[in-house]
Backbone as CSV, one residue per row, in Angstrom:
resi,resn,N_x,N_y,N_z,CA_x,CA_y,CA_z,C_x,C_y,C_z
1,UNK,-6.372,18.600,-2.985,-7.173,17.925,-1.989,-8.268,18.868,-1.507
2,UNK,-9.431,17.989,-1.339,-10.880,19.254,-0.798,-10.288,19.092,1.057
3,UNK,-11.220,20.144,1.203,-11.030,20.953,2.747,-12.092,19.573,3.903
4,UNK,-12.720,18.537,3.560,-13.141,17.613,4.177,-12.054,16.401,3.660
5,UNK,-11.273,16.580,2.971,-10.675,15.279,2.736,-9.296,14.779,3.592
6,UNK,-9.418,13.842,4.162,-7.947,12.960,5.396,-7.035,12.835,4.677
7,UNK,-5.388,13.412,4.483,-4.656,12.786,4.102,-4.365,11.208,4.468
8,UNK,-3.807,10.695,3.513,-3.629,9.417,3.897,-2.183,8.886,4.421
9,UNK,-2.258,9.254,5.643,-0.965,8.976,6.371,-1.180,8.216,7.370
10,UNK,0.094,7.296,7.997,-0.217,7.193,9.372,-0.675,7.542,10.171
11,UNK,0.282,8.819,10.422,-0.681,9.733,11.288,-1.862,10.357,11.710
12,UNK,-2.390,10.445,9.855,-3.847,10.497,9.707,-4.484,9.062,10.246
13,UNK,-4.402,7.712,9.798,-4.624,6.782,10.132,-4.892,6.659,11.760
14,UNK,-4.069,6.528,12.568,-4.266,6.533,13.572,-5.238,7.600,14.535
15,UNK,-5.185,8.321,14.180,-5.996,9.487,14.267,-7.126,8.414,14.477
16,UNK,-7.533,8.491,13.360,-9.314,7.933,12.723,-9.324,6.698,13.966
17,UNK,-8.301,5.943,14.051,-8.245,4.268,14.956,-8.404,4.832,16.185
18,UNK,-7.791,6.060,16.812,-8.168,6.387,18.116,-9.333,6.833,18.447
19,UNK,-10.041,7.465,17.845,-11.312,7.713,17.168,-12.561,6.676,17.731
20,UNK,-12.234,6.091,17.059,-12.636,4.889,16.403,-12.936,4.068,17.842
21,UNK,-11.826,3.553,18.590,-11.334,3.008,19.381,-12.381,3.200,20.517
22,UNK,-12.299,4.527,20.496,-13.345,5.604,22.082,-14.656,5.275,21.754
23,UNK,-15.239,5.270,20.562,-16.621,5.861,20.244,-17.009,4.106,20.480
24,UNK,-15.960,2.876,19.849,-16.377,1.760,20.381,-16.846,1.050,21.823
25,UNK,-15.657,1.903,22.755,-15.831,1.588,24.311,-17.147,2.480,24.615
26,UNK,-17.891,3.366,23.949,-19.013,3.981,24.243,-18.376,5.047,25.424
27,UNK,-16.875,5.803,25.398,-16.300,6.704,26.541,-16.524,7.910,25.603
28,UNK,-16.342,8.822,26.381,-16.693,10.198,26.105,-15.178,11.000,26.386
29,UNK,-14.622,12.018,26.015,-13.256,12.106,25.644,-12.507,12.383,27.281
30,UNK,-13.548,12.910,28.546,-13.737,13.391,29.552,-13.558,11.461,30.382
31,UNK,-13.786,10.601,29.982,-13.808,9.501,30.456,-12.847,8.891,30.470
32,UNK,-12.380,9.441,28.834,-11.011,8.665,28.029,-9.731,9.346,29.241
33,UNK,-9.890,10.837,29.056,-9.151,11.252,30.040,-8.692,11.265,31.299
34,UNK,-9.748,10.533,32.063,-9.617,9.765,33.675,-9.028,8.541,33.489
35,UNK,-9.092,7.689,32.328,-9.117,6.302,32.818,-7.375,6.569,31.928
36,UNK,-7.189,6.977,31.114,-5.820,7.052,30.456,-4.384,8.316,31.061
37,UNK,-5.364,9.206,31.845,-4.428,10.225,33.062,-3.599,11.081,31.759
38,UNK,-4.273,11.497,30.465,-4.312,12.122,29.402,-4.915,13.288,29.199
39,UNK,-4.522,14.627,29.180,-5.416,15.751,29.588,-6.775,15.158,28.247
40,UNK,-8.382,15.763,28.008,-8.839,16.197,26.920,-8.748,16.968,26.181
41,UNK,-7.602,17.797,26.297,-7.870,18.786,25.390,-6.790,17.813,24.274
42,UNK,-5.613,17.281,24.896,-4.706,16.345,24.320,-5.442,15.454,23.177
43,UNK,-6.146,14.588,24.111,-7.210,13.665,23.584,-7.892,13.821,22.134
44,UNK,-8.726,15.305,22.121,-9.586,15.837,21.185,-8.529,16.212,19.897
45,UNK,-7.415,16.779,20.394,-6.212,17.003,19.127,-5.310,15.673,18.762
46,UNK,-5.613,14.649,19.760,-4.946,13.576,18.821,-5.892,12.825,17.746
47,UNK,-7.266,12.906,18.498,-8.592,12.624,17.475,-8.645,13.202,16.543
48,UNK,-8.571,14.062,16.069,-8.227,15.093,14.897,-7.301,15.287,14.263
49,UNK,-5.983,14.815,14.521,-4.613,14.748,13.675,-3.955,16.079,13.977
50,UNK,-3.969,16.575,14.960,-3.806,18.036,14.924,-2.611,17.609,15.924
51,UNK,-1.947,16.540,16.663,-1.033,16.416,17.540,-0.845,14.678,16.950
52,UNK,0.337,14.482,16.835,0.907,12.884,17.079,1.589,12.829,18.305
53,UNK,1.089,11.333,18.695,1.153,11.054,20.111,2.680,11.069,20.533
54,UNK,2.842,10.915,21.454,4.343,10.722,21.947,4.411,9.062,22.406
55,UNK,5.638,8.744,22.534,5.326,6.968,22.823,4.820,6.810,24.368
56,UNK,4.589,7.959,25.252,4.444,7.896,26.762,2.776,7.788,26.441
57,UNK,2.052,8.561,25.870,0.508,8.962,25.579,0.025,7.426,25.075
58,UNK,0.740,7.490,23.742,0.074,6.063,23.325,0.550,4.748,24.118
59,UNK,1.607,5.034,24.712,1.554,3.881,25.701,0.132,3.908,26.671
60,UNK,-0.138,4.579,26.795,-1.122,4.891,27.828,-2.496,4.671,27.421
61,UNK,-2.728,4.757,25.693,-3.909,4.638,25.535,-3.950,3.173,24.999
62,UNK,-2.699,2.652,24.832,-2.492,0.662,24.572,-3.427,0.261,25.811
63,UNK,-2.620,0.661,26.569,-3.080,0.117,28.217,-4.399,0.127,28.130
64,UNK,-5.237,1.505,28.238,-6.658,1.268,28.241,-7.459,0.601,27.004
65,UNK,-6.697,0.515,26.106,-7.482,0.257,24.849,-7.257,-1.822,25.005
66,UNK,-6.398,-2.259,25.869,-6.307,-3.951,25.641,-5.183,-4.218,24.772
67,UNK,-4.503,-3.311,24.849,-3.591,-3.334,23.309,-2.073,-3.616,22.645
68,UNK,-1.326,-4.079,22.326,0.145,-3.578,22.427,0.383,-2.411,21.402
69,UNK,1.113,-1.932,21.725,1.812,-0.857,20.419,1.741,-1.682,19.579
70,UNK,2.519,-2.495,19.515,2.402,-2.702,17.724,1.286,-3.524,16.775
71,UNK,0.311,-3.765,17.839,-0.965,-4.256,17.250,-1.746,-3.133,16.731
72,UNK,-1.427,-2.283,17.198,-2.366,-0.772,17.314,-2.008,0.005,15.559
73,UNK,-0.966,0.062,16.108,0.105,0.459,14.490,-0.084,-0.556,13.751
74,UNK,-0.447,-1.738,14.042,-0.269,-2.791,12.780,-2.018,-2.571,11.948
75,UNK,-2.530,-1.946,13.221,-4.361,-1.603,12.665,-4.358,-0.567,11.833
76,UNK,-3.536,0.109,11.883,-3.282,1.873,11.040,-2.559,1.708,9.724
77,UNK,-1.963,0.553,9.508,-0.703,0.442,8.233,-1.556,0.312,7.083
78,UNK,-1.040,0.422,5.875,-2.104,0.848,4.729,-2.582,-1.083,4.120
79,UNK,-3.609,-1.345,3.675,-3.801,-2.061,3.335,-3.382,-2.724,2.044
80,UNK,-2.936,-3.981,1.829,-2.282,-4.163,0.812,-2.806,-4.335,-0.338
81,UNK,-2.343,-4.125,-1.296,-2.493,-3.400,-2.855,-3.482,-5.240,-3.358
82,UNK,-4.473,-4.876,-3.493,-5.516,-6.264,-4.116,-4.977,-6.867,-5.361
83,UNK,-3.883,-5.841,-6.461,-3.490,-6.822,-7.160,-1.895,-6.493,-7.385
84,UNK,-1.376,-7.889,-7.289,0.129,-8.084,-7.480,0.466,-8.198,-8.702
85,UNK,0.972,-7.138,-9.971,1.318,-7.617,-11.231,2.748,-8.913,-11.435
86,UNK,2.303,-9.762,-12.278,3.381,-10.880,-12.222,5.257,-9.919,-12.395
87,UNK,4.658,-8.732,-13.236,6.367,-7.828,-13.357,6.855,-7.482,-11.657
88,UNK,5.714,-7.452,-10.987,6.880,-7.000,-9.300,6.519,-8.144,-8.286
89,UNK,6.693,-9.217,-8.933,6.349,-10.132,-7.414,8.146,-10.558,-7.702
90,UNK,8.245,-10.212,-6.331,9.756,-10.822,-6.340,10.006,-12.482,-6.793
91,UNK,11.526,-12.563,-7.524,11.934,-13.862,-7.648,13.195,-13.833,-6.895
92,UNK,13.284,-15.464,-6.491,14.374,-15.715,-6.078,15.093,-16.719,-6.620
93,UNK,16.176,-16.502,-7.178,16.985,-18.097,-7.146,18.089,-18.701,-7.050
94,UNK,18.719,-19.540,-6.737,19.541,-20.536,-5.683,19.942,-21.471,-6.612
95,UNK,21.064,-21.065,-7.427,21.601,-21.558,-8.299,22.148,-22.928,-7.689
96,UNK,22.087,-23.137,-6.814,23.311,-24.327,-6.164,22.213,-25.296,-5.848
97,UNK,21.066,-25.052,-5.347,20.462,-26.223,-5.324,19.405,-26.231,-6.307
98,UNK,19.328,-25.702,-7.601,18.119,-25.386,-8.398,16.739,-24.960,-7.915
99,UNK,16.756,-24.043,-7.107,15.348,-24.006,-6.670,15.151,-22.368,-6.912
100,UNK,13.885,-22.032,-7.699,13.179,-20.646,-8.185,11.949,-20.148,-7.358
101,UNK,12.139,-19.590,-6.425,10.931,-19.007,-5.649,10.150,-17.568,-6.170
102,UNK,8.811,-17.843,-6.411,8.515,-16.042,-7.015,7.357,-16.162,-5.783
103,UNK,7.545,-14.497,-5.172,6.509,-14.237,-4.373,5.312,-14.115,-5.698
104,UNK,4.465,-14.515,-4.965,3.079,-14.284,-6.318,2.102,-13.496,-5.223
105,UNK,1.932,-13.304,-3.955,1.187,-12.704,-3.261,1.959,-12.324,-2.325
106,UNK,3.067,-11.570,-1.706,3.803,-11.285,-0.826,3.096,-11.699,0.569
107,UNK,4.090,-11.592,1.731,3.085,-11.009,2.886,2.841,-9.726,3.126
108,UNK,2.169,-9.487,4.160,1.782,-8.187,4.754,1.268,-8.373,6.205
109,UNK,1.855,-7.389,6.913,1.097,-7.397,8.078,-0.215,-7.623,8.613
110,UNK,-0.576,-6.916,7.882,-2.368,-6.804,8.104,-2.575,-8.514,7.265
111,UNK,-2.508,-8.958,6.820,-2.839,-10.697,6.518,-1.537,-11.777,6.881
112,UNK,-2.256,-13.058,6.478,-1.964,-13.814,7.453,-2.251,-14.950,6.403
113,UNK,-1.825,-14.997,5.151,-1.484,-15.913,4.221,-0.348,-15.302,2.984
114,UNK,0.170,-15.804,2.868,0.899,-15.675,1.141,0.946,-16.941,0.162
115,UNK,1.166,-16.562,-1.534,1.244,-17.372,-2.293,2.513,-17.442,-2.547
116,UNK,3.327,-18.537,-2.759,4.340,-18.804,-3.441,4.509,-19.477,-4.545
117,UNK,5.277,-19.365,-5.845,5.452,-19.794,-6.581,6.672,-20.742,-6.356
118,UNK,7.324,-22.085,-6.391,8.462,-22.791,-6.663,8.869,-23.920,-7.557
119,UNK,9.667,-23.596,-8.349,10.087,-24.810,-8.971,11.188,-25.024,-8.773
120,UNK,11.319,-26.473,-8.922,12.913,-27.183,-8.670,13.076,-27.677,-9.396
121,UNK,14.990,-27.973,-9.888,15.512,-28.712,-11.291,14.942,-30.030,-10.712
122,UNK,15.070,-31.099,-11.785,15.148,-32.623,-11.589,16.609,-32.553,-10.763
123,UNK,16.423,-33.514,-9.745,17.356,-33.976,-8.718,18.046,-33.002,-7.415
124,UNK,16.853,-31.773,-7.703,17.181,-30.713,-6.532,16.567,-31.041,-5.246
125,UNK,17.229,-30.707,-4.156,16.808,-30.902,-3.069,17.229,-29.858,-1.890
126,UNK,15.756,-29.639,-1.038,15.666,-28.732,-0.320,15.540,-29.129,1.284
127,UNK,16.217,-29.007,1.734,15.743,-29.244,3.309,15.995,-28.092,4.246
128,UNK,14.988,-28.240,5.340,14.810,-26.952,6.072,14.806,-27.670,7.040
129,UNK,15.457,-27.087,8.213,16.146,-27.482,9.389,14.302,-27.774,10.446
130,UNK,13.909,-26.634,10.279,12.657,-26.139,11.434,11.623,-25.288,10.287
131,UNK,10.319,-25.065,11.394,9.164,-24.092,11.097,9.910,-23.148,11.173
132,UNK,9.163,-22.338,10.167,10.055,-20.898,10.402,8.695,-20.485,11.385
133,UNK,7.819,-20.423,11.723,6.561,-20.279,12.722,6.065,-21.744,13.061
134,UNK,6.432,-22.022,14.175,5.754,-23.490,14.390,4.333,-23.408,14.397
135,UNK,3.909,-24.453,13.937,2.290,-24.728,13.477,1.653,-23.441,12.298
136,UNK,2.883,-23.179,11.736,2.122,-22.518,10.020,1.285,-23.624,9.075
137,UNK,0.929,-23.555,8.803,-0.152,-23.955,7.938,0.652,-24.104,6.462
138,UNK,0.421,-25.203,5.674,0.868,-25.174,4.413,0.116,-25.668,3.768
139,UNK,-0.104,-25.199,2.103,-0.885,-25.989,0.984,-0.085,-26.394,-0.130
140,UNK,0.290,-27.077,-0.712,1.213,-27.319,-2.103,0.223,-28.253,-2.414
141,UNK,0.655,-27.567,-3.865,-0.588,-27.546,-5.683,0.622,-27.890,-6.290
142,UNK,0.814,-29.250,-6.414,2.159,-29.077,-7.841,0.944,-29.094,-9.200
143,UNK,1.767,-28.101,-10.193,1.343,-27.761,-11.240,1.284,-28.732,-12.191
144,UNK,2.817,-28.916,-12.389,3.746,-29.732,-13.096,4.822,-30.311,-13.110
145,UNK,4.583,-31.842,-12.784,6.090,-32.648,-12.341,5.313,-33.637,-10.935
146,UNK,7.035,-34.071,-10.298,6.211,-34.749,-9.248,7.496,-34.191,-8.140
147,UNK,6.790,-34.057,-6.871,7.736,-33.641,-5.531,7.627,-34.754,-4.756
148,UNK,8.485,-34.631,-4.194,8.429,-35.894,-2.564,9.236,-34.861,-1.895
149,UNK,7.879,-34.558,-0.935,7.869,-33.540,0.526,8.083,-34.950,1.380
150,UNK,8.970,-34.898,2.487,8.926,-35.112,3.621,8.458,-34.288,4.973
151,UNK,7.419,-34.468,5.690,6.897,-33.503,6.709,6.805,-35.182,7.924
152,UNK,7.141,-34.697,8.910,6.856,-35.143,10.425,7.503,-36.782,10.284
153,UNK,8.689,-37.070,9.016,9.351,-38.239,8.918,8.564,-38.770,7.573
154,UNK,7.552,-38.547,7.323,6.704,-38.999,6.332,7.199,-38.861,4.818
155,UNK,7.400,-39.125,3.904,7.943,-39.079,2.946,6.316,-39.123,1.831
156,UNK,5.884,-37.774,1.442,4.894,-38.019,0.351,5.462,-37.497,-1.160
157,UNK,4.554,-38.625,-2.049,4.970,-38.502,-3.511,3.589,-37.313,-4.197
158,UNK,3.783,-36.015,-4.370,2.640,-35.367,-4.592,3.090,-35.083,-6.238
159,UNK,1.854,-35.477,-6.885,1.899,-35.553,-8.392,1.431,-34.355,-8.859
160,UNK,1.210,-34.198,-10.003,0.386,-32.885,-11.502,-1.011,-33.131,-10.339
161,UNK,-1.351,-31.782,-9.866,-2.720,-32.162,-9.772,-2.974,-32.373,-8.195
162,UNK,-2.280,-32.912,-7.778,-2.159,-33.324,-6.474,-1.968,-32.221,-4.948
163,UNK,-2.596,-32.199,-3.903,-2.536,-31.272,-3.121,-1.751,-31.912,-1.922
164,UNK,-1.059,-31.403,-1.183,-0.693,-31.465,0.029,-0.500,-30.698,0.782
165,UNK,-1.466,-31.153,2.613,-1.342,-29.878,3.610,-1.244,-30.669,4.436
166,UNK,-1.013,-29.215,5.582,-0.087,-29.718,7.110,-0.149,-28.520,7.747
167,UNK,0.388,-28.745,8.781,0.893,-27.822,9.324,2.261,-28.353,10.080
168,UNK,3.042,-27.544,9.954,4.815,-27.721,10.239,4.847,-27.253,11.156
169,UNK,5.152,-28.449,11.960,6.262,-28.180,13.650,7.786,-28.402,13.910
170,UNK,8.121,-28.952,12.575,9.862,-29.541,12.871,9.858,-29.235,11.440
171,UNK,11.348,-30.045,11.043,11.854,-29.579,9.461,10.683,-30.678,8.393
172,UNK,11.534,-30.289,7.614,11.139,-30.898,6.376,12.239,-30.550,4.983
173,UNK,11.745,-31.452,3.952,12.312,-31.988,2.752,11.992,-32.004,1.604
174,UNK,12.620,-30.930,0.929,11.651,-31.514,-0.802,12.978,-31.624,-1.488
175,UNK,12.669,-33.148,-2.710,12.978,-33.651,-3.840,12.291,-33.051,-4.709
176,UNK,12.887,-33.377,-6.036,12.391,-33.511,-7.346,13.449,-34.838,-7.838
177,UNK,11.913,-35.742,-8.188,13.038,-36.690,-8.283,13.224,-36.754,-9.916
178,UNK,12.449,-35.728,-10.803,12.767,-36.033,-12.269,11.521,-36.820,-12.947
179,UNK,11.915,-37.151,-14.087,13.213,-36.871,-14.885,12.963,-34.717,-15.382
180,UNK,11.765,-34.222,-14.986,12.130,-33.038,-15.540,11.959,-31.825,-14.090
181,UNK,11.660,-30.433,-14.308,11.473,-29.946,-13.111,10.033,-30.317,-12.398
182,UNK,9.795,-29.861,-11.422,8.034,-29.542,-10.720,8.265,-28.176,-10.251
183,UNK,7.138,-27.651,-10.621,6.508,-26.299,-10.528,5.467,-26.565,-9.494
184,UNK,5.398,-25.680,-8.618,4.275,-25.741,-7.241,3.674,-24.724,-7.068
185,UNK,2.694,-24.351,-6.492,1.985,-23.116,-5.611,2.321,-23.726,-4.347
186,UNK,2.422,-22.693,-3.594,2.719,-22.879,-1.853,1.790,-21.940,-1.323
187,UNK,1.009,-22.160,-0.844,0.195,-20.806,0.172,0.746,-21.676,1.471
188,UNK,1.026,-20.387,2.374,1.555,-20.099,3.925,0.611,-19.508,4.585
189,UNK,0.101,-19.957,5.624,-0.884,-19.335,6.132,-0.579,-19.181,7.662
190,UNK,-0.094,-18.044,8.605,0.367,-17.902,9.676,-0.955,-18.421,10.526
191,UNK,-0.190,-19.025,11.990,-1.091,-19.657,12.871,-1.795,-18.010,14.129
């Protein structure tokens, strides 16, 4: 590593976000230090990576910054990898009711959609009690085959080709009514 170059750590991370954070409010480290009751000399070595905060400090600079802890940390976490090879997207499957889930885009903190892959045997059926996030957002793309989603009592027949969205506040229902499987995309998109 060269002598100008940031490791890439949290710690480094946050560093740069506190940084970052000050030079946005237009405060000066002498400002930061009145309004957060944080010595500067503290201040200038957490700006620099030369000290990690304690949870009393960064509590303190949440406060002035508008912030919670874990929004703050959720700004510092590494960004997720732009491509998912089909060999590591997780699969899942549920031998008892025929249903094959492959993450095809995981989540991640820092975003606020995923892709899912699902197919179900002919005559499998899925029901889900509740939103797992009330008012998530859903898209289903069947590929191949036909589903009947039930959402909000509604019973839809979505074909090859066919899209269906919503957003989920209570349970819901998927068939395959046959005669072979349906294959879907699912994107989830948090509210």
């Amino acid at each position: 590593m060269r002598d100008h170059e940031v490791p890439d750590t949290v710690d480094a991370r946050l560093a740069a976000r506190l940084g970052l954070l000050r030079t946005e409010h237009g405060w000066s480290l002498d400002e930061l230090s009145h309004r957060a009751g944080v010595s500067r000399s503290t201040l200038s070595r957490l700006e620099r990576g030369e000290l990690s905060p304690t949870t009393t400090v960064l509590g303190r600079l949440c406060t002035v910054y508008g912030r919670t802890m874990s929004r703050l940390l959720m700004e510092v976490e590494t960004e997720p990898p732009q491509l998912v090879p089909a060999a590591v997207q997780p699969v899942w499957r549920d031998e008892r009711s025929g249903f094959l889930r492959r993450s095809v885009s995981p989540p991640h903190a820092g975003l606020r959609a995923e892709i899912v892959e699902g197919t179900l045997d002919a005559g499998a059926d899925i029901a889900y009690e509740n939103a797992p996030v009330p008012g998530v957002e859903q898209h289903i793309w069947v590929l191949e085959g036909t589903v009947e989603i039930t959402v909000d009592s509604t019973v839809h027949t979505v074909r090859q080709g066919d899209c269906l969205r919503f957003r989920l506040r209570g349970p819901s229902h998927f068939h395959c009514p046959g005669p072979g499987p349906v294959r879907y995309a699912l994107m989830i998109v948090l509210p």
